[in-house]
C-alpha positions, 0 to 999 in steps of 0.5 A: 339706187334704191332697193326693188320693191318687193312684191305683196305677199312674196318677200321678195324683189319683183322679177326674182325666183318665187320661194319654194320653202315650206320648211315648218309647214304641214302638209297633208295629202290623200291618195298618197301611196301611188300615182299624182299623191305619191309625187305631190308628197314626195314634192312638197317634202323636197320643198321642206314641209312634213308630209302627212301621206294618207292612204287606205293602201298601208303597202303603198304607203310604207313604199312611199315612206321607204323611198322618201327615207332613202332620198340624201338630205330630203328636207322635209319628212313625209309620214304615212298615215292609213285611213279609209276616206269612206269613214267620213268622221276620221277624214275629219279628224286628221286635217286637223292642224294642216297648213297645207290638204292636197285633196287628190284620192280618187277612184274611177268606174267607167260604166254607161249610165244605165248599167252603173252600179248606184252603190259606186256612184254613192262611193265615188262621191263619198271618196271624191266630193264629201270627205274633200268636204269634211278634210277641208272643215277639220282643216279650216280652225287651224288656218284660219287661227293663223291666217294662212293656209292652202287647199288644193284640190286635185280636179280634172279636165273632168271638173270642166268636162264631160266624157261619156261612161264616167258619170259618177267621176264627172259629177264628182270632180264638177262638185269639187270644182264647186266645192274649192271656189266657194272655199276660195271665197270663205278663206279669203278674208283669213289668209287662205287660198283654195283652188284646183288643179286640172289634169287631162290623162295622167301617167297612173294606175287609174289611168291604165285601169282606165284604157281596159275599161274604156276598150270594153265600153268603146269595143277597140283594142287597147292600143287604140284607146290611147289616141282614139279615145282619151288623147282625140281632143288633146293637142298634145298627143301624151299622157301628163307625168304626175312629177308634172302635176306636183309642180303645179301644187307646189305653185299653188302652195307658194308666196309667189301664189297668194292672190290665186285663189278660186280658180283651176289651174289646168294642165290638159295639153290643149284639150279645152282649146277646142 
């Protein structure tokens, strides 16, 4: 009896677990020092890859280090590298010879339209939406020099929907949404795949900053905010774990993966079922 034939692109038989290993692969990944990054780096070092963990938070990111260090036979490494996303030339720069950018850094105000400030609706979309842009073009040589490479873009049901009071964070993540597809198309031909991956409320600090803000913006308690406001249209009444989010990165990064690309891949418990 013959041999199954292996998938395309996987190396493996068909119906056999999908490889997890990244060793020799570069990976980068910003917004690292806390949150869906920490996890996301802390994942792919586990699959074997060497970790660029970028962050303007030097703290955060010498925890993470720490962590990761003390972790018995981690396969990977993950090095932390401070930058300030802002500074759009250096952001650039350090994609340089990444096989792998993991675009998650973000930042969040939660102001009525009216009433925000145009300075952190131009920040918001620097952070979020241009330095996405110039990671992925520091990033692009390389992966297309040797026909592989992976861009995944840490979007969010706010790249599919709008909520009120987040108009920069909207704007920005629709823009990414734009951004990676037309990434997806471009890389194609070179062996590279681009897609986002699309949480609704996850476990972090952004998302605990965000229940104070929007109790002021909504004038409920904050033990409201929870279930009246940023779960009322999840069918899954929790918030996400970021070890959740990282598992769908690591997909996204496999061979298993290779012919998803321009898409989202979302993790919302239901909320665009509606």
């Amino acid at each position: 009896m013959s041999a199954p034939t292996p998938e395309p692109g996987t190396g493996s038989p068909a119906g056999t677990a999908i490889a997890l290993d990244l060793t020799g692969r570069t990976a980068l990944v910003t917004g690292a020092a806390g949150g869906i990054g920490r996890a996301c780096a802390l994942r792919l070092a586990a699959a074997g890859a060497r970790v660029r963990a970028v962050d303007r938070a030097a703290d955060g990111l010498a925890a993470l280090a720490e962590e990761a260090a003390a972790i018995p036979g981690l396969p990977g490494t993950v090095v932390p590298e401070t930058l300030d996303l802002t500074d759009l030339d250096a952001a650039e720069a350090v994609a340089a010879g990444t096989d792998i950018l993991v675009n998650n850094a973000g930042i969040q105000l939660v102001r009525p339209l009216e009433e925000f400030p145009p300075e952190v609706f131009h920040t918001v979309l620097t952070v979020m939406l241009e330095a996405p842009f110039r990671l992925i073009r520091g990033a692009l040589p390389h992966m297309y020099a040797q026909g592989w490479g992976r861009i995944v873009n840490i979007s969010s049901v706010h790249g599919l929907r709008a909520s009120p009071y987040k108009s920069a964070y909207v704007a920005a993540k629709h823009g990414l949404e734009g951004l990676s597809k037309t990434a997806a198309l471009e890389g194609a031909p070179h062996g590279v795949t681009s897609n986002c991956v699309c949480p609704g409320y996850v476990r972090t600090p952004l998302v605990e900053r965000q229940i104070a803000d929007q109790a002021a913006a909504h004038g409920l308690p904050e033990d409201r905010v929870l279930t009246e406001v940023l779960l009322r249209d999840s069918a899954l009444k929790r918030l996400i774990e970021p070890a959740e989010v990282a598992e769908a990165v690591l997909y996204l990064c496999t061979p298993g993966a290779a012919f998803v690309t321009g898409t989202s891949l979302t993790l919302d418990g239901g909320w665009t079922a509606h």
